[in-house]
Rosetta silent file (secondary structure, phi, psi, omega in degrees, C-alpha in Angstrom):
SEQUENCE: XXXXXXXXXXXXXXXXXXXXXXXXXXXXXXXXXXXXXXXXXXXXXXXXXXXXXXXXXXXXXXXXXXXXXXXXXXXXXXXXXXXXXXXXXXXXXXXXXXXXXXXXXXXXXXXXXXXXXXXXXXXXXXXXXXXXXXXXXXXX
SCORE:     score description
SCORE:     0.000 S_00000001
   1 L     0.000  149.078  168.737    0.000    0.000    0.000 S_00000001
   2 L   -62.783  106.305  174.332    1.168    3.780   -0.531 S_00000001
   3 L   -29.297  -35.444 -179.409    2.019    5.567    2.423 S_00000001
   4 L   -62.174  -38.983  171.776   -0.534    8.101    1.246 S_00000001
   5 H   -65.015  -42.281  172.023   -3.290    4.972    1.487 S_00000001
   6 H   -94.770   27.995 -151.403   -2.324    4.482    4.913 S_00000001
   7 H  -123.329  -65.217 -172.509   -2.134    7.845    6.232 S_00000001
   8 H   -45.588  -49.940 -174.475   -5.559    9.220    5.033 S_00000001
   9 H   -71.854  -24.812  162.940   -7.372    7.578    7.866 S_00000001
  10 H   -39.551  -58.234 -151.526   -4.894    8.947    9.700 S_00000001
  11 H   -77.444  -54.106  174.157   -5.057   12.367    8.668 S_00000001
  12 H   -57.702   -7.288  154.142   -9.136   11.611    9.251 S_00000001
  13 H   -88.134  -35.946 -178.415   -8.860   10.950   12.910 S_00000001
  14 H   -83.777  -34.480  177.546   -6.808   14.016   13.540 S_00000001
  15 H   -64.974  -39.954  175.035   -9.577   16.109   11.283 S_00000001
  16 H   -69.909  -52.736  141.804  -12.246   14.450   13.443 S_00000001
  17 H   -14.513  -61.658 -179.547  -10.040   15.770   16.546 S_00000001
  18 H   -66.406  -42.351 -169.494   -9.580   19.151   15.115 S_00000001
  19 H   -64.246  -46.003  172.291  -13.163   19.451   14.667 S_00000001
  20 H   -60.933  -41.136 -178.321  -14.187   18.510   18.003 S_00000001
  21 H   -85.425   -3.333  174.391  -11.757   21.295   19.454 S_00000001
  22 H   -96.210  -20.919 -175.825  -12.927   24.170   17.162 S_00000001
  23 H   -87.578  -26.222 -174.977  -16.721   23.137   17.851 S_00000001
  24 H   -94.382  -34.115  163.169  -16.044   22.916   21.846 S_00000001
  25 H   -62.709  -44.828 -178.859  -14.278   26.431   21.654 S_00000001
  26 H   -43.509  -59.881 -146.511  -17.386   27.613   19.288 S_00000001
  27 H   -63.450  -62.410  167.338  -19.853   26.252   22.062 S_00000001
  28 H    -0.487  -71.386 -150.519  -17.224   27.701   25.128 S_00000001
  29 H   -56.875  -47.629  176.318  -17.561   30.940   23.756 S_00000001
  30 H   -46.224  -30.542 -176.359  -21.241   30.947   22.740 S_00000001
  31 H   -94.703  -31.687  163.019  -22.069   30.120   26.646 S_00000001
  32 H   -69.020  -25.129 -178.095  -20.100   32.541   27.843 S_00000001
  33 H   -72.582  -30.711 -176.797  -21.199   35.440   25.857 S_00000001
  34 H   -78.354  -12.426 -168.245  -24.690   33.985   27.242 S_00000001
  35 L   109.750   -9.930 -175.840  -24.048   33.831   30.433 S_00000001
  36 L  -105.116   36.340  167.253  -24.420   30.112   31.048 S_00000001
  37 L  -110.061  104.732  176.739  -20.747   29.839   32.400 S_00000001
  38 L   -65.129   78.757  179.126  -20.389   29.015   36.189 S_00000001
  39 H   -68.331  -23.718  151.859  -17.035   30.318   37.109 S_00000001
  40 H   -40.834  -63.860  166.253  -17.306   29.457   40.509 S_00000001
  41 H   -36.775  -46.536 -176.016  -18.281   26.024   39.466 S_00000001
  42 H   -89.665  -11.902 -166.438  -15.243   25.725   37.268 S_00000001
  43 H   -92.977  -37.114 -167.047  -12.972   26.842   39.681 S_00000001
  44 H   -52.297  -81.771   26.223  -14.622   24.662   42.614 S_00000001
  45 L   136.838  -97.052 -179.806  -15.101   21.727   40.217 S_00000001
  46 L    90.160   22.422  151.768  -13.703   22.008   37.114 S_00000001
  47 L  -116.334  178.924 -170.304  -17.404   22.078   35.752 S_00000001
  48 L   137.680   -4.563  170.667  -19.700   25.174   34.674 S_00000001
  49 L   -87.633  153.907  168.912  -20.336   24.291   31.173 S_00000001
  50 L   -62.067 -179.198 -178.696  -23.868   23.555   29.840 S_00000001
  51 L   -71.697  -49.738 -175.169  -24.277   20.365   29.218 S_00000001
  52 H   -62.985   -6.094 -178.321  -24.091   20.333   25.365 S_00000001
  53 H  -101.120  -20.008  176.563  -20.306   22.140   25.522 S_00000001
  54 H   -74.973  -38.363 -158.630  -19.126   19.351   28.614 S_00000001
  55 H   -49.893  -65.333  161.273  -20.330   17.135   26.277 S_00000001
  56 H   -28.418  -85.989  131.680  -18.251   18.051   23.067 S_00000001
  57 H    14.832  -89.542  178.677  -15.664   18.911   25.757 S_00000001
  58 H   -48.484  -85.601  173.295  -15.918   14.668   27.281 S_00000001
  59 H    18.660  -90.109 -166.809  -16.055   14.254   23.321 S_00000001
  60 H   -61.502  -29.237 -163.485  -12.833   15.851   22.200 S_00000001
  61 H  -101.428   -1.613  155.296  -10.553   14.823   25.234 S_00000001
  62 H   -41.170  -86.953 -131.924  -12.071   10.748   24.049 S_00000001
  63 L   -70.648   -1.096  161.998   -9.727   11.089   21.262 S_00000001
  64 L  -113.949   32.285  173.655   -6.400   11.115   23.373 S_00000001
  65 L  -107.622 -103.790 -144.294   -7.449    7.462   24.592 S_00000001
  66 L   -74.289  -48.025  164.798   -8.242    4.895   22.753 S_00000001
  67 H   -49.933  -46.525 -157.845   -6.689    6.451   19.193 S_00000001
  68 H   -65.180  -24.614  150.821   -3.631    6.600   20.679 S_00000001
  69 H   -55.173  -24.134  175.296   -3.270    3.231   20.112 S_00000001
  70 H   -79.571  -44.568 -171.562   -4.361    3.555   16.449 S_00000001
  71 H   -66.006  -30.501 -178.977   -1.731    6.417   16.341 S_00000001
  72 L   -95.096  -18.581  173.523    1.145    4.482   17.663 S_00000001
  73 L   -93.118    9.410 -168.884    0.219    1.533   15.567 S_00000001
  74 H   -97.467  -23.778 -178.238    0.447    2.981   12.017 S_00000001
  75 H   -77.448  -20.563 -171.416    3.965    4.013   12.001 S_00000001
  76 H   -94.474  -66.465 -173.721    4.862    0.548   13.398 S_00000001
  77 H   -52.778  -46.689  164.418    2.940   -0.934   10.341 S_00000001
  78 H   -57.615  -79.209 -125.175    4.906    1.590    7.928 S_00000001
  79 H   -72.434  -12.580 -164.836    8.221    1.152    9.410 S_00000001
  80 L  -101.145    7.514 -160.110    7.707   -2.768    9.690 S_00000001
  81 L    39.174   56.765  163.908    6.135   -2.836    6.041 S_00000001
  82 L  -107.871  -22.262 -156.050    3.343   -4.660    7.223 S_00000001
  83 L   -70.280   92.736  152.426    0.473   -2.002    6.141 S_00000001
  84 L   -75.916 -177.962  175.787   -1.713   -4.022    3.291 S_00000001
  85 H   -80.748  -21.658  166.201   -5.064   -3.133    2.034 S_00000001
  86 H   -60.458  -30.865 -156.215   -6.521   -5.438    4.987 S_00000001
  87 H   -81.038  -54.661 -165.248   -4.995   -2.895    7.729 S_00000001
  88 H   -64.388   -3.818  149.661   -6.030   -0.056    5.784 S_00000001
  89 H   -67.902  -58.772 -178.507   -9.508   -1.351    5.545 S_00000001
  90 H   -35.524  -34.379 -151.519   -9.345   -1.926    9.560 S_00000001
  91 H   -83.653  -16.731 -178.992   -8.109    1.687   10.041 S_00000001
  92 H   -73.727  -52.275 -178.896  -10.970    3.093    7.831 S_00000001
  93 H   -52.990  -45.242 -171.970  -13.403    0.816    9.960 S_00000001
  94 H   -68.559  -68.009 -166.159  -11.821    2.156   13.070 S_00000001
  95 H   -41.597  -46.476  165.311  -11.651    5.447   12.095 S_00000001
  96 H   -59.430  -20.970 -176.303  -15.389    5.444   10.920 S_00000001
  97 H   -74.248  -39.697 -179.411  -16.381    3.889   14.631 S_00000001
  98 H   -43.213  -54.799  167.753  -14.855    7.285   16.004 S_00000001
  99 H   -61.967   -1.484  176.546  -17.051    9.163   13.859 S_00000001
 100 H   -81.884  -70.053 -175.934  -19.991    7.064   14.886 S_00000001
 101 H   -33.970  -49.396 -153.577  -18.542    7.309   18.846 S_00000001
 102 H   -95.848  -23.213  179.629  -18.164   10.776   18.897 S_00000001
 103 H   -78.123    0.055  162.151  -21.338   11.829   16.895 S_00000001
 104 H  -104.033    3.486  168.283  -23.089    9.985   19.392 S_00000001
 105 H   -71.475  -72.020 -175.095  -21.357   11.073   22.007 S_00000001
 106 L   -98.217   28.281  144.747  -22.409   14.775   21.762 S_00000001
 107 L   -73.863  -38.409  126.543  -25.597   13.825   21.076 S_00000001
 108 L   134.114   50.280 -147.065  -25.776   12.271   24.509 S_00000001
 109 L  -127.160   42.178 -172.483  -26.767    8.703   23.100 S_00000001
 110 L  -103.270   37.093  158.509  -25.081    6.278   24.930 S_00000001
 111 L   -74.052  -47.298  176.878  -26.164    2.918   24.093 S_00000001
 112 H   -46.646  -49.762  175.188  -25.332    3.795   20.252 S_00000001
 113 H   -68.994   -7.956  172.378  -22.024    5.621   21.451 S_00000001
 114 H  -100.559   -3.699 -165.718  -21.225    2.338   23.822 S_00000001
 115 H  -106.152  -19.352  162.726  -21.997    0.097   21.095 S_00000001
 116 H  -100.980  -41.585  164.890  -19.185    1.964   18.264 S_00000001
 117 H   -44.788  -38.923  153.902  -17.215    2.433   20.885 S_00000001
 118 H   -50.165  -57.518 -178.094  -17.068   -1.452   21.307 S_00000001
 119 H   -71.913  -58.234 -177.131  -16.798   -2.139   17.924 S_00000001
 120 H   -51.505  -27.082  150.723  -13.926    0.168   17.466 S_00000001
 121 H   -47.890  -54.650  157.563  -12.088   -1.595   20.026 S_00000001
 122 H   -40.230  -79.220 -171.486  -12.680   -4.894   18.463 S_00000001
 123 H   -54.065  -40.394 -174.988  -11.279   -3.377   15.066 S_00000001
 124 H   -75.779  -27.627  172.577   -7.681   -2.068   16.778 S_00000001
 125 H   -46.961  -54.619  170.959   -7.602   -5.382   18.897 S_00000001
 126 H   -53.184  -53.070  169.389   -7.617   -6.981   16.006 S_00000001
 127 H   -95.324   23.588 -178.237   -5.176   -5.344   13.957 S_00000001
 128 H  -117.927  -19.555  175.790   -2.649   -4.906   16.732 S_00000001
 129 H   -77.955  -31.269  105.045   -3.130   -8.714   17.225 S_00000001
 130 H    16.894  -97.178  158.152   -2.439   -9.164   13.653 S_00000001
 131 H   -31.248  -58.046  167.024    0.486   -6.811   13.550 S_00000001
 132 H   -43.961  -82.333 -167.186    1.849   -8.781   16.516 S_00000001
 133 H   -45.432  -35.541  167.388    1.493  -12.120   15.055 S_00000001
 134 H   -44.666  -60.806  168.169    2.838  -11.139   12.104 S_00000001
 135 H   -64.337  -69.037  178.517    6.285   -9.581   13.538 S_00000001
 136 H   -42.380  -44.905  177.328    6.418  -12.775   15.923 S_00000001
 137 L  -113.589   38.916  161.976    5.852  -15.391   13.375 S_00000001
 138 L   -94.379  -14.659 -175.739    7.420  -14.202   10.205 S_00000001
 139 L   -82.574  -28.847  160.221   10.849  -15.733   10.807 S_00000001
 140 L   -40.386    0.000    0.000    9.299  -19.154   11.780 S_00000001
């Protein structure tokens, strides 16, 4: 596969990222200009957002968990020439559960958002077991 083939879901997990932090500043600001920011609350806390900006907020700060495992495994896949069109199906699957995850996330939905959240586990489990066996048993 073309480094460029495996990258793009890359580059679409960090775009899904960016998006969550320009939409949770958007929301930030918008509650503060209304008035529906508890600064007491945040200082006490560390809450004082409405709900739909904690949400976004829980949302965006997801995406420095469980990707980071996706993030740390792609470069490992380049550098080991292992990426094929099966991983880069996986990472497109994973990458699509995020976008599942998180739009159901700040929707506040979470049997849908526990149920892509699941499956996106399942897909990096999978290709990191995969990657493993692979690097363990190619010299056999």
């Amino acid at each position: 596969m073309s480094i460029q083939s495996v990258l793009l879901p890359v580059f679409a997990q960090a775009a899904l990222t960016f998006c969550l932090l320009f939409w949770m500043a958007r929301e930030r600001a918008r509650a503060v200009r209304a008035g529906q920011f508890d600064m007491a609350a945040y200082m006490d806390e560390g809450r004082g957002w409405p709900k739909r900006a904690t949400l976004i907020n829980n949302c965006y700060k997801n995406q420095f968990e469980l990707p980071v495992l996706f993030f740390a495994l792609v470069p490992l896949e380049l550098l080991t020439h292992q990426a094929g069109l099966f991983f880069v199906a996986l990472a497109w699957v994973f990458v699509a559960t995020r976008i599942l995850h998180a739009w159901f996330y700040v929707q506040g939905n979470l049997r849908m958002r526990a149920a892509f959240f699941a499956v996106g586990v399942m897909i990096l489990f999978l290709a990191w077991l995969i990657f493993a066996l692979n690097i363990l048993f190619a010299s056999l």
